[in-house]
PQR file of N, CA, C, O and H, with PARSE charges and radii, in Angstrom:
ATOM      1  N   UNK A   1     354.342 -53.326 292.463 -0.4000 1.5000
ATOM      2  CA  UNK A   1     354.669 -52.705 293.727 -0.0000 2.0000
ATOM      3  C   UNK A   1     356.021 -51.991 293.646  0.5500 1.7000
ATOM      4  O   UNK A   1     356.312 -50.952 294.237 -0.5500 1.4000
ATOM      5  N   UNK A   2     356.800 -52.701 292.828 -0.4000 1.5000
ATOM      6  CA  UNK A   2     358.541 -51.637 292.806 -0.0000 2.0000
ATOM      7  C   UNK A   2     358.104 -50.930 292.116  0.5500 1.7000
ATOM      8  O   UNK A   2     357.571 -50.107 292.861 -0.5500 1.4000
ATOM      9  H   UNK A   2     356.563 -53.545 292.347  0.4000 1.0000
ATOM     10  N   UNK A   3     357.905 -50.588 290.963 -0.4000 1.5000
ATOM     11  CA  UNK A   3     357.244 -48.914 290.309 -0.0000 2.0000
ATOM     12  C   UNK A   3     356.776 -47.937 291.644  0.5500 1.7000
ATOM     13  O   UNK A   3     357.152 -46.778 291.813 -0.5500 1.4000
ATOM     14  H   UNK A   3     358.338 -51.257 290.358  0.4000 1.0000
ATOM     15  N   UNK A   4     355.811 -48.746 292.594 -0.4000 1.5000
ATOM     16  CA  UNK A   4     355.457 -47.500 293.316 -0.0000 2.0000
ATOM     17  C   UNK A   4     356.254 -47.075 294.396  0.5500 1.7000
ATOM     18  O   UNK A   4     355.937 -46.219 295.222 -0.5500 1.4000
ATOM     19  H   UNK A   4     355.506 -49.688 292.457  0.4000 1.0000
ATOM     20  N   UNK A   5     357.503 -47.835 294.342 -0.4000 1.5000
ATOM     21  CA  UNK A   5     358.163 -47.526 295.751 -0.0000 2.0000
ATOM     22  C   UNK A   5     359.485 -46.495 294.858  0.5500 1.7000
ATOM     23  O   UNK A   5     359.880 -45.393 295.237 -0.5500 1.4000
ATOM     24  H   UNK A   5     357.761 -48.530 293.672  0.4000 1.0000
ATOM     25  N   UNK A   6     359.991 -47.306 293.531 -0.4000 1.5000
ATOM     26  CA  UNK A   6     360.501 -46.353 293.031 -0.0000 2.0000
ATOM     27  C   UNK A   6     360.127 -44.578 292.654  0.5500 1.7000
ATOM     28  O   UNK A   6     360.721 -43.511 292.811 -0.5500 1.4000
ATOM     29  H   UNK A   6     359.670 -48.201 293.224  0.4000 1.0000
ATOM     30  N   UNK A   7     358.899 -44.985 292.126 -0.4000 1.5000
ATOM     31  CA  UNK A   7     357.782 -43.154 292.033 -0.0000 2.0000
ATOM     32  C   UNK A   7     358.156 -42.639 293.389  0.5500 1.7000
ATOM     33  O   UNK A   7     358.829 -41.608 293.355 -0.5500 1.4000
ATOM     34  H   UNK A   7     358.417 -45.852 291.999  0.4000 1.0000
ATOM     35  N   UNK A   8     357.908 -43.060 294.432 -0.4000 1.5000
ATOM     36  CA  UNK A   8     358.502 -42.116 296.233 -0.0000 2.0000
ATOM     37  C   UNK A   8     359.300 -42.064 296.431  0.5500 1.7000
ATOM     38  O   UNK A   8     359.509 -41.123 297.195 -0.5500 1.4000
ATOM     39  H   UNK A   8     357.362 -43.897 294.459  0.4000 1.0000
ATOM     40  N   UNK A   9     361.021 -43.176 295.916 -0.4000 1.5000
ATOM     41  CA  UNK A   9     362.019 -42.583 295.883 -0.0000 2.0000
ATOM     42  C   UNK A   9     362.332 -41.396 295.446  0.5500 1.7000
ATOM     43  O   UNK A   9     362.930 -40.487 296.022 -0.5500 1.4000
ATOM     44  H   UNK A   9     360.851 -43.941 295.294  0.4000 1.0000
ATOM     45  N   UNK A  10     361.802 -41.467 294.167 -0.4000 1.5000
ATOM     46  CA  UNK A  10     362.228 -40.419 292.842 -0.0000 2.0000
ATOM     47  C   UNK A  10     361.837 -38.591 293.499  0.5500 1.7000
ATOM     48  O   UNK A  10     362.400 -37.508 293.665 -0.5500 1.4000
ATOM     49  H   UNK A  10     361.316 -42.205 293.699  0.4000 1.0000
ATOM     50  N   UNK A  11     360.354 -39.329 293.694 -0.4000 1.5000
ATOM     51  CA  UNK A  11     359.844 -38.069 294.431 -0.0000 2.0000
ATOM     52  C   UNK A  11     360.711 -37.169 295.361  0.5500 1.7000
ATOM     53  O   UNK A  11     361.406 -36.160 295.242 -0.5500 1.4000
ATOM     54  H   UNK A  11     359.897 -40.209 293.559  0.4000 1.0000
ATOM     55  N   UNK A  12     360.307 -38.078 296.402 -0.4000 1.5000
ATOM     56  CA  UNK A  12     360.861 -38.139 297.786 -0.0000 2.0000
ATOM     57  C   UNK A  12     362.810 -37.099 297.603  0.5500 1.7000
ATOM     58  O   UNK A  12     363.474 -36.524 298.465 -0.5500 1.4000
ATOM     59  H   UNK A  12     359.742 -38.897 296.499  0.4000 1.0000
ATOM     60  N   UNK A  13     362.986 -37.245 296.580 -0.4000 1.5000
ATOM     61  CA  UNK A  13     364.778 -36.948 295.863 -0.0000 2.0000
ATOM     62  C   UNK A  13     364.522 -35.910 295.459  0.5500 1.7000
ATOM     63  O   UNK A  13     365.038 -34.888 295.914 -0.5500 1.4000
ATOM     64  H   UNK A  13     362.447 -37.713 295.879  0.4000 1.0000
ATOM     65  N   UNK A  14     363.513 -35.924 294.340 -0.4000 1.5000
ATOM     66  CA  UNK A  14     362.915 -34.270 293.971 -0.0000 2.0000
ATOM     67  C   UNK A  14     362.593 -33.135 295.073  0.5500 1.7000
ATOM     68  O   UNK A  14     363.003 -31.975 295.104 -0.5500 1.4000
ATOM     69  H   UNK A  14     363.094 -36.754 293.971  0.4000 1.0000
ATOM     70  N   UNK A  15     361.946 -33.649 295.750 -0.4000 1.5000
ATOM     71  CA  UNK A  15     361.656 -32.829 297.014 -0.0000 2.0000
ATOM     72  C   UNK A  15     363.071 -32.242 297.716  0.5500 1.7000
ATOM     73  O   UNK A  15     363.512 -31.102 297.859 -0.5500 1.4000
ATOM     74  H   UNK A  15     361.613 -34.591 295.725  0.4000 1.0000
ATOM     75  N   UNK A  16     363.631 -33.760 298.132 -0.4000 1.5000
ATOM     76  CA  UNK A  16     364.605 -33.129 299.082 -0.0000 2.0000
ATOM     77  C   UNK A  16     366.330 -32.499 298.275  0.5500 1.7000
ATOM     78  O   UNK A  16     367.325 -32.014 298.813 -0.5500 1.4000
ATOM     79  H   UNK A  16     363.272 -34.686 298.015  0.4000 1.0000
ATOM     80  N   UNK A  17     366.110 -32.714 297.257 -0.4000 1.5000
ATOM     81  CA  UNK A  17     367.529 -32.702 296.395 -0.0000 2.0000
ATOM     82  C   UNK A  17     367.189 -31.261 295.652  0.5500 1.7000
ATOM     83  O   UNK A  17     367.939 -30.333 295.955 -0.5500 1.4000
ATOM     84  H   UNK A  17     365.301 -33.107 296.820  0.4000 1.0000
ATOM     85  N   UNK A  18     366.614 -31.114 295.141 -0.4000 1.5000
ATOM     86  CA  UNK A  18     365.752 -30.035 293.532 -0.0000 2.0000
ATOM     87  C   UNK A  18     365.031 -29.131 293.427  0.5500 1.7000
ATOM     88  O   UNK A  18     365.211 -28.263 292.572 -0.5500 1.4000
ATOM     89  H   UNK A  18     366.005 -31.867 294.895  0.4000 1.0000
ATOM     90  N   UNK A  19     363.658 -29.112 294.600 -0.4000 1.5000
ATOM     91  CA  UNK A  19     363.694 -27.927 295.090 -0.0000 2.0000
ATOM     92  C   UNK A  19     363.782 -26.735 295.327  0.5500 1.7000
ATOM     93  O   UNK A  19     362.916 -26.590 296.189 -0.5500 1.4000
ATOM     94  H   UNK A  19     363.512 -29.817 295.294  0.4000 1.0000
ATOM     95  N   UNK A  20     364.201 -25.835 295.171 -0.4000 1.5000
ATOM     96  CA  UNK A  20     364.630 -24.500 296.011 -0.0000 2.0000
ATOM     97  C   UNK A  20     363.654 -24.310 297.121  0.5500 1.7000
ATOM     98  O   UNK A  20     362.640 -24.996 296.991 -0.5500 1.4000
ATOM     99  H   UNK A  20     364.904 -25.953 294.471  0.4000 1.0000
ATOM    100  N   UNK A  21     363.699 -23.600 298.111 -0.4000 1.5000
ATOM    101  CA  UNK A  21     362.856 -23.101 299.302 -0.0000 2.0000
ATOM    102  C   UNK A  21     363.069 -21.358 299.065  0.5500 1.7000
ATOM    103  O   UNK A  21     364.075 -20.866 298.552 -0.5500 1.4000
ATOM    104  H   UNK A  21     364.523 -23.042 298.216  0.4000 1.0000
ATOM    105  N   UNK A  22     361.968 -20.639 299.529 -0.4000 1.5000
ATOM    106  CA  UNK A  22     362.148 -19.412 299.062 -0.0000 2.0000
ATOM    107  C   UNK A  22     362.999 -18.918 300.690  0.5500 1.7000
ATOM    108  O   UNK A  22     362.709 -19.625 301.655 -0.5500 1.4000
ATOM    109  H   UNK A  22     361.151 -21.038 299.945  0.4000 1.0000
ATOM    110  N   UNK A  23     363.768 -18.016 300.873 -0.4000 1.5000
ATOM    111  CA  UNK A  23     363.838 -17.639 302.606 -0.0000 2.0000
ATOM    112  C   UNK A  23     362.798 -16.918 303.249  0.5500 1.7000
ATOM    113  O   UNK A  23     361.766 -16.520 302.708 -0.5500 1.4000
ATOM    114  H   UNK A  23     364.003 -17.442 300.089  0.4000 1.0000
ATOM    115  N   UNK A  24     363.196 -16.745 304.674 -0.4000 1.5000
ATOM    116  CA  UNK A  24     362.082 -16.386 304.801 -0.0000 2.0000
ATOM    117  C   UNK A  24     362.007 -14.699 304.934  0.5500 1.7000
ATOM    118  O   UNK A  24     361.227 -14.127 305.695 -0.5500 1.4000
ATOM    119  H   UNK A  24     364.034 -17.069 305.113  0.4000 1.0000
ATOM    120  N   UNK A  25     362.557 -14.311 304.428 -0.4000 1.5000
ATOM    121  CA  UNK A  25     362.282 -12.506 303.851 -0.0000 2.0000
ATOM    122  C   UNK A  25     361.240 -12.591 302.650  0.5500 1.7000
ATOM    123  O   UNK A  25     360.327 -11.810 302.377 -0.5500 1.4000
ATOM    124  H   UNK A  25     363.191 -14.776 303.810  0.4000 1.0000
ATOM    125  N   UNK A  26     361.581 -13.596 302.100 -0.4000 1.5000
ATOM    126  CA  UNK A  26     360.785 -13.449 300.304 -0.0000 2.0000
ATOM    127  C   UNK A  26     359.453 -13.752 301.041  0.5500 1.7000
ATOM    128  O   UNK A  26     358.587 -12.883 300.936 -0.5500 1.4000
ATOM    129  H   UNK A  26     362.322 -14.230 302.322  0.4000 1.0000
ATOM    130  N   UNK A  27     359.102 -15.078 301.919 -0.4000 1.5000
ATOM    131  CA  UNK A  27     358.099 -15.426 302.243 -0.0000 2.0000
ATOM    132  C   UNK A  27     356.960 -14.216 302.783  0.5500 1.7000
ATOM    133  O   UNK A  27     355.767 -14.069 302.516 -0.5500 1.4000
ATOM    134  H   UNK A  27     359.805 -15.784 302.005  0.4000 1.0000
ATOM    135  N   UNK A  28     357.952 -13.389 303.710 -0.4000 1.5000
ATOM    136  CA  UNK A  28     357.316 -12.463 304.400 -0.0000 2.0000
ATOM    137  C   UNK A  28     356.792 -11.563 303.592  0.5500 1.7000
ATOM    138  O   UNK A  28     355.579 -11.357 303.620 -0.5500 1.4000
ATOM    139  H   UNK A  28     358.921 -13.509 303.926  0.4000 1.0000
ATOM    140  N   UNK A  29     357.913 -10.643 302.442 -0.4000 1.5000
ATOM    141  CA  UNK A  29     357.390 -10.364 301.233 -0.0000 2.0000
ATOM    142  C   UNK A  29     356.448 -10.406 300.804  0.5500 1.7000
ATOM    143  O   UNK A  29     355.720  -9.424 300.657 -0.5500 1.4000
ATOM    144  H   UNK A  29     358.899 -10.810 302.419  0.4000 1.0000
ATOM    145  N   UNK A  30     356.006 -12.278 300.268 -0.4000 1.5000
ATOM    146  CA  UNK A  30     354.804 -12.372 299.284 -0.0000 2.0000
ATOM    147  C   UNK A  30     353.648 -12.645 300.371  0.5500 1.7000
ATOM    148  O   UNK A  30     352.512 -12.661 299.898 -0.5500 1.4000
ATOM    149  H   UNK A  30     356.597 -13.075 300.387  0.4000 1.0000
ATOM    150  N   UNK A  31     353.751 -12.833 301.576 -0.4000 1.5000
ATOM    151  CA  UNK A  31     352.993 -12.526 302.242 -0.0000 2.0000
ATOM    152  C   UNK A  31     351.593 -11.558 302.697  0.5500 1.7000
ATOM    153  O   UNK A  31     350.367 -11.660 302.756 -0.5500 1.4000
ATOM    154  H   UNK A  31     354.675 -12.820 301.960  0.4000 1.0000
ATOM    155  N   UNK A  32     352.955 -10.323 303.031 -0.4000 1.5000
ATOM    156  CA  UNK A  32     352.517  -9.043 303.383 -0.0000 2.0000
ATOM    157  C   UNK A  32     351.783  -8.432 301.546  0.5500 1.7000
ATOM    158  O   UNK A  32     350.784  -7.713 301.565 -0.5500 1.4000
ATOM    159  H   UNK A  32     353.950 -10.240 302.983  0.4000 1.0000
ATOM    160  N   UNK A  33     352.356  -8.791 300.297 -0.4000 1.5000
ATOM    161  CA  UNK A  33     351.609  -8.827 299.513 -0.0000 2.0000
ATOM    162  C   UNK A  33     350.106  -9.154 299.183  0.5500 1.7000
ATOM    163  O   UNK A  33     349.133  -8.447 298.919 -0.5500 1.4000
ATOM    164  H   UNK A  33     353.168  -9.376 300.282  0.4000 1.0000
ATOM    165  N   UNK A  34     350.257 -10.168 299.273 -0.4000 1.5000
ATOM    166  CA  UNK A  34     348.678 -10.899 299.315 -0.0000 2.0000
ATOM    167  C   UNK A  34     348.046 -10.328 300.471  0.5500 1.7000
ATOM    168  O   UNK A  34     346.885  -9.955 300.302 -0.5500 1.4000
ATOM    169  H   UNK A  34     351.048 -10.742 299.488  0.4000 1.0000
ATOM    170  N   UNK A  35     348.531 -10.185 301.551 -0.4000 1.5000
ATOM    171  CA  UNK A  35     347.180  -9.510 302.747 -0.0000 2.0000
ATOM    172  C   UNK A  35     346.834  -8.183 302.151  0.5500 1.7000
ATOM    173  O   UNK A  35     345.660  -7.812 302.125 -0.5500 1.4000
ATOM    174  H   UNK A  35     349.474 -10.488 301.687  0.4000 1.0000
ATOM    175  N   UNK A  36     347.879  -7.397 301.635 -0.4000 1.5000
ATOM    176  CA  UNK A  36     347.536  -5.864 301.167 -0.0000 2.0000
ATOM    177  C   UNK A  36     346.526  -5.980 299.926  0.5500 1.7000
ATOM    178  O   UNK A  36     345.581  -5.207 299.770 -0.5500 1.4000
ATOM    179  H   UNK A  36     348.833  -7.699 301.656  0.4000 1.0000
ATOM    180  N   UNK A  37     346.921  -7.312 298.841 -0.4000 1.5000
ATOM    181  CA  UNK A  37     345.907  -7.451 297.667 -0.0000 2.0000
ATOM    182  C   UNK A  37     344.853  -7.861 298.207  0.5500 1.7000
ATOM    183  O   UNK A  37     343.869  -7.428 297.608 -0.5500 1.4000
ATOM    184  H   UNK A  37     347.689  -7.940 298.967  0.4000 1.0000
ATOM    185  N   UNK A  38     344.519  -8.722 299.366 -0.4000 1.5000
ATOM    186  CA  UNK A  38     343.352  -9.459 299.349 -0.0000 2.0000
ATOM    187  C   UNK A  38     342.727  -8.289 300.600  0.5500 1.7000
ATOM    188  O   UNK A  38     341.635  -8.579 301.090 -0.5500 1.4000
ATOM    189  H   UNK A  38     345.318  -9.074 299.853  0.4000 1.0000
ATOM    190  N   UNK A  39     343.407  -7.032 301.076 -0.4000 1.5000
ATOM    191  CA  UNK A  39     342.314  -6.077 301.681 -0.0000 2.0000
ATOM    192  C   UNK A  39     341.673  -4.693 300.688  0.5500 1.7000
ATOM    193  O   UNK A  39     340.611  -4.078 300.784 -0.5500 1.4000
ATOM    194  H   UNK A  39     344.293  -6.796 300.678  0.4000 1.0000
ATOM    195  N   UNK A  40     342.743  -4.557 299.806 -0.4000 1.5000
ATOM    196  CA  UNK A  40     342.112  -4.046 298.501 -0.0000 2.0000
ATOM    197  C   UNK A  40     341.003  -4.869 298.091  0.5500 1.7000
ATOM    198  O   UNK A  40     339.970  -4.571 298.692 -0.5500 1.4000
ATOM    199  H   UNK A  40     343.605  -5.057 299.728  0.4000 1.0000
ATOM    200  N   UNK A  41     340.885  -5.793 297.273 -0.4000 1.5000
ATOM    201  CA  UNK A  41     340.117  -6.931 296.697 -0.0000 2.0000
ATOM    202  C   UNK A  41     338.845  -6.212 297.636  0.5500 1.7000
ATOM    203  O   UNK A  41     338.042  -5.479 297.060 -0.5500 1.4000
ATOM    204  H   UNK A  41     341.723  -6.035 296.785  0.4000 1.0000
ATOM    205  N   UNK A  42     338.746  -6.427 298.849 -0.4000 1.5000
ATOM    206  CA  UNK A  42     337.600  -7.101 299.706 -0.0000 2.0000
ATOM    207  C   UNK A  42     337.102  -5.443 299.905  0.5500 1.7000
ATOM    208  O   UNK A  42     335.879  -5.391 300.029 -0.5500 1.4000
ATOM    209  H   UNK A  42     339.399  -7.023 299.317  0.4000 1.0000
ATOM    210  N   UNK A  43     337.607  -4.414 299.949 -0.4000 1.5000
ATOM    211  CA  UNK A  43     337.580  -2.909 300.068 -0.0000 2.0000
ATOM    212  C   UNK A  43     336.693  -2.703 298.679  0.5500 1.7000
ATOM    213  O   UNK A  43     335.536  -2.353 298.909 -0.5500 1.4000
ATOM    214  H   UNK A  43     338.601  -4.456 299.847  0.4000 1.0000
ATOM    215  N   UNK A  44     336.954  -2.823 297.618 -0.4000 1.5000
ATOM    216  CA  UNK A  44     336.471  -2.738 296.309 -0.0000 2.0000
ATOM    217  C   UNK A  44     335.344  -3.183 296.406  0.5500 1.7000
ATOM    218  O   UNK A  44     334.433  -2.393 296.157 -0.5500 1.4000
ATOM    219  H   UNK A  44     337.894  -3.108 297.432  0.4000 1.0000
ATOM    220  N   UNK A  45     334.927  -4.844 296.868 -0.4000 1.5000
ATOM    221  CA  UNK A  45     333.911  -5.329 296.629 -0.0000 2.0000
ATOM    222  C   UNK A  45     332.837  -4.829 297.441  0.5500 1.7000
ATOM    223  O   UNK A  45     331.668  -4.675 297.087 -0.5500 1.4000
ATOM    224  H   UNK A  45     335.667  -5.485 297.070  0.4000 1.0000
ATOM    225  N   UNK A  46     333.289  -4.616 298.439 -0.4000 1.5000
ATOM    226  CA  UNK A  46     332.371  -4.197 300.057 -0.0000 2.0000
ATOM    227  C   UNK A  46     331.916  -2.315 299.263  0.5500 1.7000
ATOM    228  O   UNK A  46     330.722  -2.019 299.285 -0.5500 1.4000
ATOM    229  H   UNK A  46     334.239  -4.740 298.726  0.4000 1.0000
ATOM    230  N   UNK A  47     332.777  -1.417 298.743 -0.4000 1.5000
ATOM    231  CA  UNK A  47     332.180  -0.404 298.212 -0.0000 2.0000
ATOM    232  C   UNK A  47     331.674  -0.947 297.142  0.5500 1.7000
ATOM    233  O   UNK A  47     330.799  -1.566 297.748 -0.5500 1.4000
ATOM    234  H   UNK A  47     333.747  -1.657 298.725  0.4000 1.0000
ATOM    235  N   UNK A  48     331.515  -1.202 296.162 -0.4000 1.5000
ATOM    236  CA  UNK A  48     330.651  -1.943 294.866 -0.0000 2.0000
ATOM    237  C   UNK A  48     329.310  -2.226 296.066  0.5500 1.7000
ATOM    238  O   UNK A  48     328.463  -1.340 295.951 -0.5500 1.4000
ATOM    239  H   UNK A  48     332.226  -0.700 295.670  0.4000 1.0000
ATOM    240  N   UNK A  49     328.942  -3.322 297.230 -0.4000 1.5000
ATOM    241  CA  UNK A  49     328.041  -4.019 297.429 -0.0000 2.0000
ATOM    242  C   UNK A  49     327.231  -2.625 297.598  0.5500 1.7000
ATOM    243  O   UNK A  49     326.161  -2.371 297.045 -0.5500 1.4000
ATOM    244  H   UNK A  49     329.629  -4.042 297.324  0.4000 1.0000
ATOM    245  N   UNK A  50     328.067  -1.636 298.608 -0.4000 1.5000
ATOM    246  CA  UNK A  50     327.297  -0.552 299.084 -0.0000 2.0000
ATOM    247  C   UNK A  50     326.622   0.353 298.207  0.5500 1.7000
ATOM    248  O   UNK A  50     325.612   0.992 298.500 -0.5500 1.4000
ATOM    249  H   UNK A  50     328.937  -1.843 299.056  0.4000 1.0000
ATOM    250  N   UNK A  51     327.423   0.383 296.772 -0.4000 1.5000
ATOM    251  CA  UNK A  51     326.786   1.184 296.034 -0.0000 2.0000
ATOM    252  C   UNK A  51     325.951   0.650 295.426  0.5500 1.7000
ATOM    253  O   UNK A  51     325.089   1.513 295.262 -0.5500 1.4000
ATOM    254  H   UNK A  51     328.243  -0.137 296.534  0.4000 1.0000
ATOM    255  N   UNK A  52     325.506  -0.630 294.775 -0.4000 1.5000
ATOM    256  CA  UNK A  52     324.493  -1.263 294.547 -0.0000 2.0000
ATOM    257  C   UNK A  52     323.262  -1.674 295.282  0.5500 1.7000
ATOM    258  O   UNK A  52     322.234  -2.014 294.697 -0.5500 1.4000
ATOM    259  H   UNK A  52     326.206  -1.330 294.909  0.4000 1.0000
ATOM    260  N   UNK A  53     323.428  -1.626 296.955 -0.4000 1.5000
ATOM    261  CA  UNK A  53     322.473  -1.444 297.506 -0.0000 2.0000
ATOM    262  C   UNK A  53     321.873  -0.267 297.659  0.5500 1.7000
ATOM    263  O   UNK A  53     320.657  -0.116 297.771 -0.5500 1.4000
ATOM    264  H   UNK A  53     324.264  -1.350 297.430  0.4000 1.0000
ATOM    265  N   UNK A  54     322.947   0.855 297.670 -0.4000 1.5000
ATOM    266  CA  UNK A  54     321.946   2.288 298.003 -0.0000 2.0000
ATOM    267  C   UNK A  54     321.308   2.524 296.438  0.5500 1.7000
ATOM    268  O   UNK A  54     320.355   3.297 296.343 -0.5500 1.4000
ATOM    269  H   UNK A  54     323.936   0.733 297.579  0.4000 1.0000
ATOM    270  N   UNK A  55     321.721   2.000 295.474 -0.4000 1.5000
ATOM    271  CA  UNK A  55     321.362   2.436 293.885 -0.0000 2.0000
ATOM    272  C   UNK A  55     320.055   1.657 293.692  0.5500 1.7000
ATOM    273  O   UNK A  55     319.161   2.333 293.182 -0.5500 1.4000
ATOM    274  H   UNK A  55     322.495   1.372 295.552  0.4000 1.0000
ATOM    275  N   UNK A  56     319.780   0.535 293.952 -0.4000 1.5000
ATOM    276  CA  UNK A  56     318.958  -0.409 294.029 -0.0000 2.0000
ATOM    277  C   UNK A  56     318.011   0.286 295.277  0.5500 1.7000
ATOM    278  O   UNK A  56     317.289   1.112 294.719 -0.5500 1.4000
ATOM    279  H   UNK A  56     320.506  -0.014 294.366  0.4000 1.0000
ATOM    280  N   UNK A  57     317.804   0.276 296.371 -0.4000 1.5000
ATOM    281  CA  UNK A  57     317.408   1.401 296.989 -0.0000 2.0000
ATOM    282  C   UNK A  57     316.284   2.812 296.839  0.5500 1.7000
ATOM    283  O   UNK A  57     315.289   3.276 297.395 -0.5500 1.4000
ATOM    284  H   UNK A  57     318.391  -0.395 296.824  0.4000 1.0000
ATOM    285  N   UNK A  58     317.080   3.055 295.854 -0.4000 1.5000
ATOM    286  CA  UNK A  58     316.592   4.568 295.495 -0.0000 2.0000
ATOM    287  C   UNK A  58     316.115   4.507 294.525  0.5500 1.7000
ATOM    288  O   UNK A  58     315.423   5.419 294.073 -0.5500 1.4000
ATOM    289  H   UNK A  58     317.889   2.678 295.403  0.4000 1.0000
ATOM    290  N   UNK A  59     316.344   3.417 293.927 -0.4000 1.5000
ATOM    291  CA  UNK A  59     315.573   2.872 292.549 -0.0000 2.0000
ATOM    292  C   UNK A  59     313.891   2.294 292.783  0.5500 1.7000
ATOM    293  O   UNK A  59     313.031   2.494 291.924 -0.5500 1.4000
ATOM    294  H   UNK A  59     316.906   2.676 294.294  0.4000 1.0000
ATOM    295  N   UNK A  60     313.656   1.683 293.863 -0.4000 1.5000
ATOM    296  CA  UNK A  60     312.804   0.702 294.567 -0.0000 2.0000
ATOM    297  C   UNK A  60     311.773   1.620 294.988  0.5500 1.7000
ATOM    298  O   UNK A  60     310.602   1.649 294.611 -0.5500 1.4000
ATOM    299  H   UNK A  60     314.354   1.520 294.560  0.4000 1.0000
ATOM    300  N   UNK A  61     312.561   2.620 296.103 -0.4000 1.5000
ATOM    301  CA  UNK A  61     311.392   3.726 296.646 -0.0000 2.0000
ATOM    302  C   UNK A  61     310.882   4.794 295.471  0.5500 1.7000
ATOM    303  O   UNK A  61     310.003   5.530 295.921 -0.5500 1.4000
ATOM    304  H   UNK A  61     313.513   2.596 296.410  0.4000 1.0000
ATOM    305  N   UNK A  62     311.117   4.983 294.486 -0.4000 1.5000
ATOM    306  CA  UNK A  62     310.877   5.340 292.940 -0.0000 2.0000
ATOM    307  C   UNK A  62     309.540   4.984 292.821  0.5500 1.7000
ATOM    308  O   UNK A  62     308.708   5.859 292.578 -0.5500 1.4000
ATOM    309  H   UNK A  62     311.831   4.385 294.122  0.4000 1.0000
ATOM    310  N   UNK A  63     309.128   3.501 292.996 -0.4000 1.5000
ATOM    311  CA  UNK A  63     307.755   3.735 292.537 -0.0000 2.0000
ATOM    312  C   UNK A  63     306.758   3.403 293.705  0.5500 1.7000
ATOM    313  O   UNK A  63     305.545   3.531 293.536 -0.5500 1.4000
ATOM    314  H   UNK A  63     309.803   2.790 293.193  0.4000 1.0000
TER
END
């Protein structure tokens, strides 16, 4: 049982001692990043779906 109370001290020290926190400009930063990558991402895939359905499509009424 002291091993595990020591491991949550230790922790618990790491956390609050060691750390860094990013501020919150950087946060906003990597934020506004990821929404811009993940509406690219989803833009790409959504044209890919469209062009594989109209290709698939025109392929189908073919025979």
């Amino acid at each position: 049982m002291n091993r595990i109370a020591e491991f949550f001290k230790a922790s618990w020290e790491e956390f609050t001692q060691h750390v860094t926190w990013p501020t919150f400009k950087e946060l906003q930063a990597n934020t506004t990043l990821v929404l811009i990558g993940s509406l690219i991402f989803a833009l790409v895939v959504g044209l890919m779906d469209l062009a594989f359905e109209n290709g698939l499509n025109l392929f189908y009424r073919s025979f």
